[in-house]
N, C-alpha and C positions, 0 to 999 in steps of 0.2 A: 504494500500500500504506500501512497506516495503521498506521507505527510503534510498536510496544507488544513485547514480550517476556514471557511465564511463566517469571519466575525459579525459582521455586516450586510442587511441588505436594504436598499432603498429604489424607490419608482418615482417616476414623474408622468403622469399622466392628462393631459390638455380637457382641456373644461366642458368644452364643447361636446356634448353626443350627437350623433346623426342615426339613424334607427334606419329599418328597411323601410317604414313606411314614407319617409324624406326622401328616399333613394325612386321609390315608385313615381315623382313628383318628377326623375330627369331623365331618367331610362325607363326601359321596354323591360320592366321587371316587378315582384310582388315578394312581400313579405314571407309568403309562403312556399315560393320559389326559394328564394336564400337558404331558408332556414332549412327545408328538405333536404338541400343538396350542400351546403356548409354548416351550419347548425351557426351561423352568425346570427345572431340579432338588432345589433348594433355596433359601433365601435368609435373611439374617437379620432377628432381633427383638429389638429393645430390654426391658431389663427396665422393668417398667410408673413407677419410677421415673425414666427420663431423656426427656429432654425433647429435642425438636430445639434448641436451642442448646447445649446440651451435646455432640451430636454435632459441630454445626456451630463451636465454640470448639478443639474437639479436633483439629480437622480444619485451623484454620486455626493452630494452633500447631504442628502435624506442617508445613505449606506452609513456616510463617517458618523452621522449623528447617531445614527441605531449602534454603532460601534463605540462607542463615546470614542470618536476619533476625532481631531483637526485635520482638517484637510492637508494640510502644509505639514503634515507627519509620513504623506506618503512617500513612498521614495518611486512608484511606477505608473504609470495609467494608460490601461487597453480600451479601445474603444474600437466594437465593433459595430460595423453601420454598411448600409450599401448606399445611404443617401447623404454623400459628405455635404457638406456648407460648402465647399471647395474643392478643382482638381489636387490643387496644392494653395498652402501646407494642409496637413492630415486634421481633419478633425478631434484627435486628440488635443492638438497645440492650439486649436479655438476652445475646447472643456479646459483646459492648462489655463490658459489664460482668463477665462473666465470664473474659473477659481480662486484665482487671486495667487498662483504659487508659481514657482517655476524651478528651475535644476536638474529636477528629475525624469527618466526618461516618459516620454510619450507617443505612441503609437498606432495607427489604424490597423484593424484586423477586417479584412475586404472576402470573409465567406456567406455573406446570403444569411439566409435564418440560420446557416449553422454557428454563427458568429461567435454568438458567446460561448460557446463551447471550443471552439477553435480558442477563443481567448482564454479560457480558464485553462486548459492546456499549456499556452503559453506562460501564465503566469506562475503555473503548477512547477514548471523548468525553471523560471526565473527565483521562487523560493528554494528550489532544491539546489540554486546557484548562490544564495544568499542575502535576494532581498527579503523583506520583512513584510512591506504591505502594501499590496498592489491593488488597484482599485479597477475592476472589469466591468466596461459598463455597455449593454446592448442597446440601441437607441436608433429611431428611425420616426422620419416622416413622413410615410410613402404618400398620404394625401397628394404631395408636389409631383411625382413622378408616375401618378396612376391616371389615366387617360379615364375622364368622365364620363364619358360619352359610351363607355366598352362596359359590357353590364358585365363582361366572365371575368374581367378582373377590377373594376371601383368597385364590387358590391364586397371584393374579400378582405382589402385594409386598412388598416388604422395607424396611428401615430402612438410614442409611448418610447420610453427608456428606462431602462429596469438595469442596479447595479449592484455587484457583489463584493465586499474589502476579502482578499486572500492574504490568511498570513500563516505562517507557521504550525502547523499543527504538535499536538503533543502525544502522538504516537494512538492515540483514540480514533482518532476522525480524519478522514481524506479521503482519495482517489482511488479505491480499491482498484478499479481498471478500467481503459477508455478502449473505444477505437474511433479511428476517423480516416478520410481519406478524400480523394474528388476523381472524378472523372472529366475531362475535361474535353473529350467526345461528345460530351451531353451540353454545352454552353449555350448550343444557340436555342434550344427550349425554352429557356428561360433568362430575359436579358434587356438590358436597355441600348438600342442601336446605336444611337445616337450621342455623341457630346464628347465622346474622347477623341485618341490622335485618328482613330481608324475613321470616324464621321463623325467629324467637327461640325456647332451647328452653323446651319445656314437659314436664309427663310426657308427652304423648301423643307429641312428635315425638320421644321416647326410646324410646318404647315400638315406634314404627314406626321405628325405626332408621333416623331421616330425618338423624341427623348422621354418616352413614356415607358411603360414595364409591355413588354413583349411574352405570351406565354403560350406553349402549346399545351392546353391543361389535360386533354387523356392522358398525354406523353408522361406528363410532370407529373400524374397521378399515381401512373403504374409504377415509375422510379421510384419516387418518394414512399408509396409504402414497402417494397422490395430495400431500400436503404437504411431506412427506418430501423425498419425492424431485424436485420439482418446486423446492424451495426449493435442494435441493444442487445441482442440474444448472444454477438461473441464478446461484449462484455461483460455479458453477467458469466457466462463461461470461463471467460478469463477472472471473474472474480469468485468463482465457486460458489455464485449466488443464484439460489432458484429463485420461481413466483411467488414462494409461500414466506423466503426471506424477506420477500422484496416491502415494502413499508409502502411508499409511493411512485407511481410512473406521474411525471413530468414531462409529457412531448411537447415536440414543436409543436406551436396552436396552430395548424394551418387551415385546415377544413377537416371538420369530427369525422367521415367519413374515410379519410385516412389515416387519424388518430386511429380509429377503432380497428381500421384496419391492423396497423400495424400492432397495436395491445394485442389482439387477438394472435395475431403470429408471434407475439414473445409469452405466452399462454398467460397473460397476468388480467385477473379479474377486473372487471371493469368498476367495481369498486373503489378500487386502489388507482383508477385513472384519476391527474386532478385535472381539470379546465377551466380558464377562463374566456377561451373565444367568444362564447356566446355574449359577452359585453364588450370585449376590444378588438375582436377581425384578431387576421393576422397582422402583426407588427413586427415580420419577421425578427430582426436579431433577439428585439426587445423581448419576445414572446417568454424565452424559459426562464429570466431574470425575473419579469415581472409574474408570473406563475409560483416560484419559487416563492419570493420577499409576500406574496397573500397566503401560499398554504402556511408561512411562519406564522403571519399576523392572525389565522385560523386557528392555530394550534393542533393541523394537518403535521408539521415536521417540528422533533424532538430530536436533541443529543442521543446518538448513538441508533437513530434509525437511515434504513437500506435507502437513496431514493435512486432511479431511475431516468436519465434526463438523454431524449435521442432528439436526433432533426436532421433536415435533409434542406438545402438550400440551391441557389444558382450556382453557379460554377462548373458542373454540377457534384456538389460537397455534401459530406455527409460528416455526422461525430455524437457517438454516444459514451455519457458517463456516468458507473456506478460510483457511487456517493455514499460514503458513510458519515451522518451529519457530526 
């Protein structure tokens, strides 16, 4: 097991709800459509001035405080996102700056909703290297980058940034075993054309709403639960942990229907599933941070229980971690 500890977890999440019944108001869709085929109900939207490091500074000043931490004690900060503030510099050094700190290093982690688990990994290395307290924080606004007008993909996200303080564990609690990995065969299913060096924008790739989220969703279905669940099952493997260990599954909140897919392929009771989609869409990175920091505030997750946390993102990435809290 790879000693590490979440002292800390904090969310930020924008004020604003949009329900499906708002949504029936601008697209060729109904409440009961969403809900059948994603189990969404609603999700929120940032107002058009905040930025994801605004979410994601929020989020990790809500983490320090539940840790009784000062911010300016960290020594690292990961920040995974797919919808930076900017090409350059990383949205970590706008959360850095926004927190009022600076010296320590700062980071973007660019895996899709696999995000914070690609991060927590990193930071997992980076304590077994000898920092002390690293602050991993998932955070997105896809409102910006979701084309409104496209009912298969505005009806599925939301905005939000959910963070974890990583420090030291004392030989109780940590990383019993992960896996992760990408294919990168799979990119163009899931992706935003548009705005880098390959298609710079211009009027026209505005005009074709080629800086929007692009998705082939049978395609992205079939993967994602085959990842999912494939990634969960060889680390509980690797952790010597069956279904009946396990305390809580934490997946990516993507659509229930792949959720449940993939529970059911790691045999673990649908009891033991936690969710919040049905109030916040997917918010890709942000999803299993902000999942995690409410089963704590539920009194779902206790010291020394099994949790379960997989996801499958763009790229196309996958990473599942057994957790002993």
């Amino acid at each position: 097991m790879k000693a590490i500890k979440l002292v800390g977890t904090g969310i930020a999440l924008p004020s604003r709800v949009v329900t499906n019944a708002e949504l029936e108001t601008t697209v060729d869709t109904s409440d009961e459509w969403i809900r059948e085929r994603t189990g969404i109900a609603e999700r929120r939207i940032a107002d058009p001035s905040v930025a994801t490091s605004d979410l994601c500074a929020e989020a990790v000043r809500a983490a320090c405080e539940n840790a009784d931490l000062d911010p300016s004690a960290l020594d690292g900060l990961i920040v995974a996102t797919s919808t930076t503030d900017t090409l350059f510099p990383s949205t970590a050094c706008w959360v850095q700056h926004k927190l009022g700190i600076k010296g320590m290093p700062a980071l973007d982690v660019s895996a899709g909703c696999s995000g914070f688990l690609y991060g927590l990994e990193l930071a997992t290395a980076l304590v077994a290297g000898g920092m002390r307290r690293i602050a991993v924080v998932g955070g997105e606004v896809m409102s910006k980058v979701v084309n409104w007008r496209d009912r298969g993909t505005c009806v599925l996200f939301g905005d939000g940034a959910g963070a974890a303080i990583v420090t030291p564990g004392d030989g109780r609690s940590g990383v019993i075993a992960s896996n992760w990995g990408a294919d990168g065969n799979l990119a163009p299913i899931l992706y935003q054309p548009a705005g880098g060096s390959r298609m710079p924008a211009t009027h026209e790739t505005v005009e074709a709403s080629a800086h929007t989220v692009h998705m082939e969703g049978n395609t992205v279905f079939k993967h994602a639960v085959v990842a999912m669940s494939s990634a969960a099952v060889q680390a509980m493997k690797d952790a010597d942990v069956t279904a009946d260990d396990v305390t809580l599954m934490v997946p990516h909140q993507a659509n229930m229907r792949i959720m449940e897919a993939a529970r059911e392929r790691c045999g673990i009771p649908r009891e033991k599933m936690y969710s919040v989609l049905h109030k916040y869409g997917n918010m890709s990175a942000a999803t299993i941070p902000v999942a995690l920091h409410e089963a704590r505030t539920e009194g779902r997750i206790h010291d020394g229980d099994i949790i379960v946390t997989t996801a499958f993102g763009t790229g196309f990435t996958w990473a599942a971690s057994v957790l002993r809290w």
